[in-house]
N, C-alpha and C positions, 0 to 999 in steps of 0.2 A: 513512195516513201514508206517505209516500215518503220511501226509505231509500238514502242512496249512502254505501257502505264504501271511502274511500279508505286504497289501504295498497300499500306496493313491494314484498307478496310472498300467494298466496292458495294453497291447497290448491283443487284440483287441479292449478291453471295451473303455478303455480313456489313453490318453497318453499327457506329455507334452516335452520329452525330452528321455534320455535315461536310465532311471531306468525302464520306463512304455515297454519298448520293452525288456528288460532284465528278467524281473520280469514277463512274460508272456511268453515270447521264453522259461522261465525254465521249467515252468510247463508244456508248453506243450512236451519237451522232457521228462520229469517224465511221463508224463501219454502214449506219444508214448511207453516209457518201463511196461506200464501196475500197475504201480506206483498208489499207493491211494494219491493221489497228488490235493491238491483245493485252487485257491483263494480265497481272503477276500478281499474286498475293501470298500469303501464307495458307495451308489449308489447315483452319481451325477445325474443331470439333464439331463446331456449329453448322458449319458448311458440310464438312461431313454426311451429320445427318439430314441436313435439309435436302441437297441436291447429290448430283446424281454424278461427280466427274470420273472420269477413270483413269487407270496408271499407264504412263506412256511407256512401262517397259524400260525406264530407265532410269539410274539412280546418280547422285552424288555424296562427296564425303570430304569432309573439309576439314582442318587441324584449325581450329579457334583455339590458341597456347596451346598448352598442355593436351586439351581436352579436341577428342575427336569425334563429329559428329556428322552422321548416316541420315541421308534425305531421299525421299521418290520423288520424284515426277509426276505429277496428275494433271488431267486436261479436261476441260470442260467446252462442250463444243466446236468440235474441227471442223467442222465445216463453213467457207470455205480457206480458212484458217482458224484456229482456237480465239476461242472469244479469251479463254482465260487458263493463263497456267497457276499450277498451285505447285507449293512447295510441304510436302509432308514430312514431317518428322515430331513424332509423337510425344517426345518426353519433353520440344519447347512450346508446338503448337494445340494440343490433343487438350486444352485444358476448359474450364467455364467458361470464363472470360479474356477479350481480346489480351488487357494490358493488368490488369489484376484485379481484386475484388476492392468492395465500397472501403474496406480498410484501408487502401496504398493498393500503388505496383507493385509489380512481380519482382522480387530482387534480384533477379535476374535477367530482369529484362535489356542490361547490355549485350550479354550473349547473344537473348534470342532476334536482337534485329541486327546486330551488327553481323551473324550468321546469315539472317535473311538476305540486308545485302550483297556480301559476298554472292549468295546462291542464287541471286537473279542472273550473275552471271555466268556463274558455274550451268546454272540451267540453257543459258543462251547458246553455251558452248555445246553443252550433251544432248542440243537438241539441233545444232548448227543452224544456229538463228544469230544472226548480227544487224542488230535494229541502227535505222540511220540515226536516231534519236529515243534515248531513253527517258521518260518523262516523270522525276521521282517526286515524291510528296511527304511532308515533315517529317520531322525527326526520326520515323521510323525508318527513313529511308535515306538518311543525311548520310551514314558514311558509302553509301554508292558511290556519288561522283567521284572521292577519296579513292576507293578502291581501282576503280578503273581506271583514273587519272594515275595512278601508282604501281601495286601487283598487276594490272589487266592492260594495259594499255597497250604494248605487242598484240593481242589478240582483238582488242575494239578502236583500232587509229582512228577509223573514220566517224565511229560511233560518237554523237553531243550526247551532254547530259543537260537537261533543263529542270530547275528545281523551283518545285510553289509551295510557297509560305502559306499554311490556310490557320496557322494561329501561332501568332512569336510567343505567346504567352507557355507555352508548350515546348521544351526544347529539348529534351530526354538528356539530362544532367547526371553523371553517374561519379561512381567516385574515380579517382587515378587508379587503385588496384585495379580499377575494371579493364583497364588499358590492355590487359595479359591475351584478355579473349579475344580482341579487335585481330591480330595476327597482322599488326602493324607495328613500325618500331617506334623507340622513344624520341626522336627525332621529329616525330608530329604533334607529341606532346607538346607546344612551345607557345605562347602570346600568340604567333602569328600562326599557327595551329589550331590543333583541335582544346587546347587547356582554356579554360575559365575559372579562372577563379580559385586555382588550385583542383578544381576536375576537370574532369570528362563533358565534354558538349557534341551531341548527334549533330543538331541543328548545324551548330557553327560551321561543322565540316562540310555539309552541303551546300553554306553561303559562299564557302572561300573557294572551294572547289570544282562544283557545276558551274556549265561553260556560259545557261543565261541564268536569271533569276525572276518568278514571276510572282505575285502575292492577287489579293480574291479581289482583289476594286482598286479603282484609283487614287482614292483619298487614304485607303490603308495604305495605299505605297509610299506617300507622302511623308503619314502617318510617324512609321516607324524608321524612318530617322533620326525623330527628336526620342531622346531618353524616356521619355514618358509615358511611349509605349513599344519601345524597342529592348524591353526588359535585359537591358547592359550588353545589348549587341549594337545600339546603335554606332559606333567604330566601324564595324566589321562592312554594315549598312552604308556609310557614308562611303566607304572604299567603295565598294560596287555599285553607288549610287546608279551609273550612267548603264548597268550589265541588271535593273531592275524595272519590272515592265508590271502594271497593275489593270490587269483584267479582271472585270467584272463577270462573280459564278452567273449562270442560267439555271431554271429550273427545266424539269421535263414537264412539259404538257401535255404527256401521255400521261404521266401519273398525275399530276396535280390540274384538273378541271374540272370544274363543279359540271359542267353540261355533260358530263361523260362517267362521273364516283358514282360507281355502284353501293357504297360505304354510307352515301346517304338517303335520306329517310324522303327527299325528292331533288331530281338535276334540275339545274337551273344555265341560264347565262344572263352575257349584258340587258339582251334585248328584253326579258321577260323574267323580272327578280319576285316574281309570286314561288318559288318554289325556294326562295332564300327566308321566306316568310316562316314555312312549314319546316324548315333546317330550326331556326331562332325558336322555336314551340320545343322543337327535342328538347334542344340545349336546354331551356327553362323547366322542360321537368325532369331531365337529367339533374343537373345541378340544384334543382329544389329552391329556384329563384321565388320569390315571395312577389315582388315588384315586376310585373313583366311590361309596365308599360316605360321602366325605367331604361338607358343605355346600359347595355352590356359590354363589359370593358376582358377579352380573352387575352388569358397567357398561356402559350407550348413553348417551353423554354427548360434547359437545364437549372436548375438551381442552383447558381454560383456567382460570384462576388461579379464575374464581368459581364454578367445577362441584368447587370442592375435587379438583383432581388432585395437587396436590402433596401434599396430606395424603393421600389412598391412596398414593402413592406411598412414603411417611415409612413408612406402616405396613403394609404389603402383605406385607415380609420377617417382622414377628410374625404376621400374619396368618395366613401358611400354616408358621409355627411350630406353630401353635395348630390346625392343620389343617385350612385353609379353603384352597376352590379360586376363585380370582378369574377374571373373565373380561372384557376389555375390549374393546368397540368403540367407535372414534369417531373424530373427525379436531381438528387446530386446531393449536396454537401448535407451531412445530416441535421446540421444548425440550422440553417433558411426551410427545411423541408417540416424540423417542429414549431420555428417561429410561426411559416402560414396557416400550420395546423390549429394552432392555438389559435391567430386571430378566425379562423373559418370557425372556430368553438364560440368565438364572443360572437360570430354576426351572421348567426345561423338564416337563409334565406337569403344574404348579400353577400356573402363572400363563398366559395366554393372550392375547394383543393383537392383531389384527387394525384395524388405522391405513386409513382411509378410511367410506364408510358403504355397506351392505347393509343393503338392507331386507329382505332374506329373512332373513338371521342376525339381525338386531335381533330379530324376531318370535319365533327361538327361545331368545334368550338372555332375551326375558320368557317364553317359556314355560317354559323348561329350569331353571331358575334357581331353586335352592330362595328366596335374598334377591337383595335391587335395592338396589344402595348409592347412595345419593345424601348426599355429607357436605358440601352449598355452603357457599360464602363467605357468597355471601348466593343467595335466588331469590326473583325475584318473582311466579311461582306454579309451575311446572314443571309438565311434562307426562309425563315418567317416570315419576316415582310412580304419576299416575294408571293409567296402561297397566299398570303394573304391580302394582297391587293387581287391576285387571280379568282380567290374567292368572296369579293366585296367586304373581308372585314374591314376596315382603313387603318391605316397605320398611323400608330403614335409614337414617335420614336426621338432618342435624341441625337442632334447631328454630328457622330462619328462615324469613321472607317464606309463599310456599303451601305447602311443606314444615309448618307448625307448623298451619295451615289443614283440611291433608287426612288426615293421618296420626295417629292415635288410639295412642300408647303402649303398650305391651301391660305388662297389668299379672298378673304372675307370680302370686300368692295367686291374685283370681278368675279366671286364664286367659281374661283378656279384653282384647280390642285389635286394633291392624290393621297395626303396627311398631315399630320401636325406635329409638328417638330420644334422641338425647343434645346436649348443652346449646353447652359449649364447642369453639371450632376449635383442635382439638388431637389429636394423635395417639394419646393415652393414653383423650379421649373416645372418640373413634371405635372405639379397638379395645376399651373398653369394654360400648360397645351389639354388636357385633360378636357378644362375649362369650357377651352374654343371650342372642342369635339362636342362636348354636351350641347353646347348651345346650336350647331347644326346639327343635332337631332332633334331637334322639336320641328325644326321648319324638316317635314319628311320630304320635298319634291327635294330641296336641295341635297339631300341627305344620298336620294338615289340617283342624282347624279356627278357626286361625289363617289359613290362605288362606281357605275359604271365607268367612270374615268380613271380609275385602278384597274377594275378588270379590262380596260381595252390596251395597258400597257404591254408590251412584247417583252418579255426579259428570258427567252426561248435561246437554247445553246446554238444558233446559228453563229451569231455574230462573235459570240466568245472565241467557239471551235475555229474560225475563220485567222480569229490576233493568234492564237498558238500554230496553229498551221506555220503563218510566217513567221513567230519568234522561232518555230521548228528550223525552219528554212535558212535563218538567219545564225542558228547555232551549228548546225551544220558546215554550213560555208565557214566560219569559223574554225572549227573544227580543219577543214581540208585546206584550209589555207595556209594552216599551221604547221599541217603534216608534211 
């Protein structure tokens, strides 16, 4: 089976969040199994300078409307097939950042993915590669299955396209003039097309179009049916209910294990949590914790309305009422980023914010970190938890999307579970579960074997890699059944 992962962000090359560590942890378990497994990306800037790919000697050049646009070919790792192709072209990809600066997107950013798509398969061709399965991801990559199911489809019959939702909230919405650059006609413009609302929808294209649909957990798959957090796709969702499969992300255990992070200040594992001791000492005079014999409650989290920031924020002042030290890292909306600012000015010693991202302090705030709060709006599978039950923070989370998925309730009578989780978005929830957490911190035996029962959970890309494999398998046959 021949495997191309298209996606506009991949761990190692460039990352902005957690598609880019998903969509790079898969591939490289496909090709651990000796899998003809390759990414596709754009080659930004960034990639550029970091790494080292080279040009395949060969070019493309595509008519988006009017406008005509020249691409290379570069390759990163041939051996013994490329790990990853890249798609260069300077005047869409050559820029800061992936999708635009703190202000907004790029205003043109229908061009440059609806370009990109196209050009995965203009690349497939000029490199006469015809993958059994194409494997795209959000919106940057929605009008793929479009295209190939339409202009491409003589050249890729047998090829499936398999499409994952790793956040509906996200749907790369453009205006109708955008429609010119697609080098699609008006006829897909329609209700049962690509229109929304009077625009342009990426996302939508890839629901209606790829042959299965997969999203990050099973409860978000559920999830986004109901309106509520199918942000006005739910239609589109309900149609394809039975063509929608909800796999749960993995993390890599090569990067993420405290018995092995060079990052910190000592390794630790289940069996012997004295070096998670000496992690918690950094963190407190990192942070300039005043209380260190108090709980410490870590956030690594973007800062936006659906990482529940405003709700820690609601409740952060009872929080270290109650005698909880908070500690924040992250970056995002500029609102929530001077709200914590301020209160970290009122509660100097218990509250702690550091606005931008380190990856060195991320690594100790899951190691240091008696809990890991995570209280979303909504998530469609998150990857904090996971690190952080790997690294004995415990999670506190509320029960949506992977959140309700990963984290096992701790239940008080038989001292068993792997966090605390509470139901409602509400400030009265949260400092609820909060509560329960503080009070198994005082009792310490119980406390560590509440982390060790986090960190002995497996949430490793075996079993993920395994359900794609057969939905691969399964869109395939589809595919040739058809043909």
């Amino acid at each position: 089976m021949r495997i191309l992962i298209a996606t506009p962000e991949a761990v190692p090359y460039v990352k902005t969040g957690g598609l880019g560590d998903v969509a790079g942890a898969l591939v490289k378990e496909f090709r651990r199994r000796d899998l003809d497994a390759s990414l596709i990306l754009p080659l930004y800037r960034s990639i550029r300078d970091k790494f080292t790919p080279e040009p395949a000697g060969k070019s493309i050049r595509l008519w988006m409307g009017d406008t005509a646009i020249e691409g290379d070919i570069w390759i990163s790792d041939r051996s013994p097939v490329p790990n990853a192709y890249f798609i260069e072209c300077e005047s869409l990809f050559g820029r800061e950042e992936l999708y635009g600066p703190s202000e907004g997107d790029y205003p043109d950013n229908a061009l440059r993915f609806s370009f990109f798509s196209r050009a995965v398969l203009e690349v497939c061709l000029a490199m006469d590669i015809r993958p059994d399965v194409i494997h795209c991801n959000d919106w940057q990559t929605g009008m793929l299955p479009l295209y190939l199911g339409g202009l491409y489809r003589r050249s890729f019959e047998s090829t499936a396209t398999v499409y994952t939702i790793h956040n509906l909230g996200y749907q790369g919405i453009f205006a109708a003039s955008d429609l010119k650059y697609t080098g699609i006609g008006k006829d897909y413009f329609t209700p049962e097309g690509i229109e929304f609302y009077g625009r342009m929808n990426f996302m939508k294209a890839g629901l209606i179009y790829a042959d299965l649909l997969t999203t990050v957990s099973e409860t978000y798959a559920r999830e986004i049916l109901e309106s509520e957090f199918a942000f006005g796709l739910e239609g589109v969702m309900r149609k394809r209910k039975e063509d929608l499969y909800g796999i749960l992300n993995g993390i890599d255990y090569g990067e993420w294990d405290p018995a092995g992070d060079a990052a910190l200040p000592q390794k630790y594992g289940p069996d012997s949590l004295d070096g998670r001791k000496h992690c918690r000492k950094a963190l407190i005079k990192e942070a300039g914790i005043s209380n260190e014999k108090a709980p410490i409650f870590g956030v690594v989290s973007r800062f936006s309305e659906q990482k529940g920031i405003e709700l820690m924020a609601e409740s952060v002042e009872d929080l270290t009422s109650m005698g909880i030290n908070v500690v924040f890292l992250g970056s995002g909306d500029a609102y929530y980023q001077n709200l914590l600012t301020d209160i970290s000015a009122r509660k100097p010693g218990r509250v702690f914010v550091r606005t931008g991202f380190e990856e060195k302090l991320a690594r100790l705030i899951y190691a240091g970190s008696d809990f890991f709060l995570m209280p979303s709006r909504y998530e469609p599978c998150g990857l904090g938890q996971l690190i952080a039950l790997k690294y004995g923070a415990v999670p506190v989370v509320r029960r949506t999307g992977g959140l309700a998925d990963t984290v096992c309730d701790y239940d008080h009578l038989a001292a068993r579970g792997t966090g605390f989780i509470f139901e409602d978005y509400t400030s009265s929830a949260l400092k609820g579960a909060a509560k329960r957490a503080a009070c198994v911190f005082v009792d310490k035996r119980r406390l560590a074997r509440l982390m060790r029962e986090g960190m002995s959970e497996d949430f490793s890309w075996e079993k993920p890699a395994d359900a794609y494999l057969g939905l691969y398998e399964k869109a395939i046959k589809r595919v040739r059944d058809e043909s």
